[in-house]
Structure formats: C-alpha cells, structure tokens
C-alpha atoms as one frame of an Amber mdcrd trajectory, in Angstrom:
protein
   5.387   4.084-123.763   4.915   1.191-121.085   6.093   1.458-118.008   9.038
  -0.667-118.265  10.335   1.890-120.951   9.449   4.886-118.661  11.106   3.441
-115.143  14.251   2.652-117.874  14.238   6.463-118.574  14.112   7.547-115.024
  16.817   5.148-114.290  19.219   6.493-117.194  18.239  10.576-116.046  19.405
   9.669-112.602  22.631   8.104-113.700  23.369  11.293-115.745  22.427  13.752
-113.188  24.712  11.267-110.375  27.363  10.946-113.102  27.330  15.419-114.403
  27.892  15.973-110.490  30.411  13.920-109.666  28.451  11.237-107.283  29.066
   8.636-109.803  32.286   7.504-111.295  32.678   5.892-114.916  33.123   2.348
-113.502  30.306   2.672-111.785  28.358   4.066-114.491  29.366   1.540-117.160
  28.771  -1.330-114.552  24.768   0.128-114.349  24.340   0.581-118.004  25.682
  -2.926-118.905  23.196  -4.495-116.293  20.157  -2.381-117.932  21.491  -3.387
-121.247  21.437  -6.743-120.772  18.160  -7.166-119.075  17.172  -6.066-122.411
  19.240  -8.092-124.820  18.302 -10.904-122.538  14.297 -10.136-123.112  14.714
  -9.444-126.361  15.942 -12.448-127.502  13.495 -14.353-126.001  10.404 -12.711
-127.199  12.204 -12.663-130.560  12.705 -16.682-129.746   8.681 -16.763-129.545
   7.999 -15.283-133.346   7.102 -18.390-135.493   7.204 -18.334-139.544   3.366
 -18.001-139.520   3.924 -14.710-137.307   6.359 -13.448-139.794   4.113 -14.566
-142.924   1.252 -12.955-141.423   3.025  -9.686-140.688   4.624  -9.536-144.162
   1.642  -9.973-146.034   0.619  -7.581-148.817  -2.314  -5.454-147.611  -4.448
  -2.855-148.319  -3.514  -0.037-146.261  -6.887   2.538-145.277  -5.493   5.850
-145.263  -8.156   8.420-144.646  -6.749  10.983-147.236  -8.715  12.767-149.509
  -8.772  11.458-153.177  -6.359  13.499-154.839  -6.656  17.240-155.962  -9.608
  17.630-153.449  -9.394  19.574-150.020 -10.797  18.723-146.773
C-alpha cells in the first residue's frame, strides 16, 4: 500500500472511532467522507485522463504468462 492509501485509512479509523463515541455527528461525518471521496474521484480521473490507446493496446496484449508451476502430475 502507498502511503496515500495508508494516511486514507488512518483518516477513515479516526472518523469511526469520533463518530462510535459520539464526538462526531452524521453531518459532520458525511461532510469528511465526501471531501476524501472527491480528492479521489478528482485524481482518478485525471490519471485515467493520462492513459493513451497505445497504453491500453500494450496492456491488453496477448502474452505468455510464466507461472512457476510444476508441469502437471509432478510434485515439488
């Protein structure tokens, strides 16, 4: 996880442990969230705005996939 991921986390445990003990009313709550949320609509869409139909090619192309499984019937 990157650390944007983990401070989003810490952010979302504090709201619930504010919100279980009464510190933090609904309104309030739903005001936080929606911020949160769209901080990350907002990057989202603009990384998403940075794929290109080469990116999208590339990632879609058939490949061999290397699996490092035994051939089959035999056992490590």
């Amino acid at each position: 996880m990157d650390c944007i991921t983990i401070k989003i986390i810490k952010t979302v445990v504090s709201f619930f442990k504010s919100y279980a003990s009464g510190d933090m009313m609904t309104g309030s709550l739903k005001m936080e969230l929606i911020e949160i949320l769209q901080k990350l609509v907002g990057d989202h869409r603009k990384k998403r705005a940075e794929v290109t139909d080469e990116m999208v090619r590339q990632f879609m192309k058939p490949r061999k996939l290397k699996f490092d499984y035994p051939p089959s019937g035999e056992q490590k």
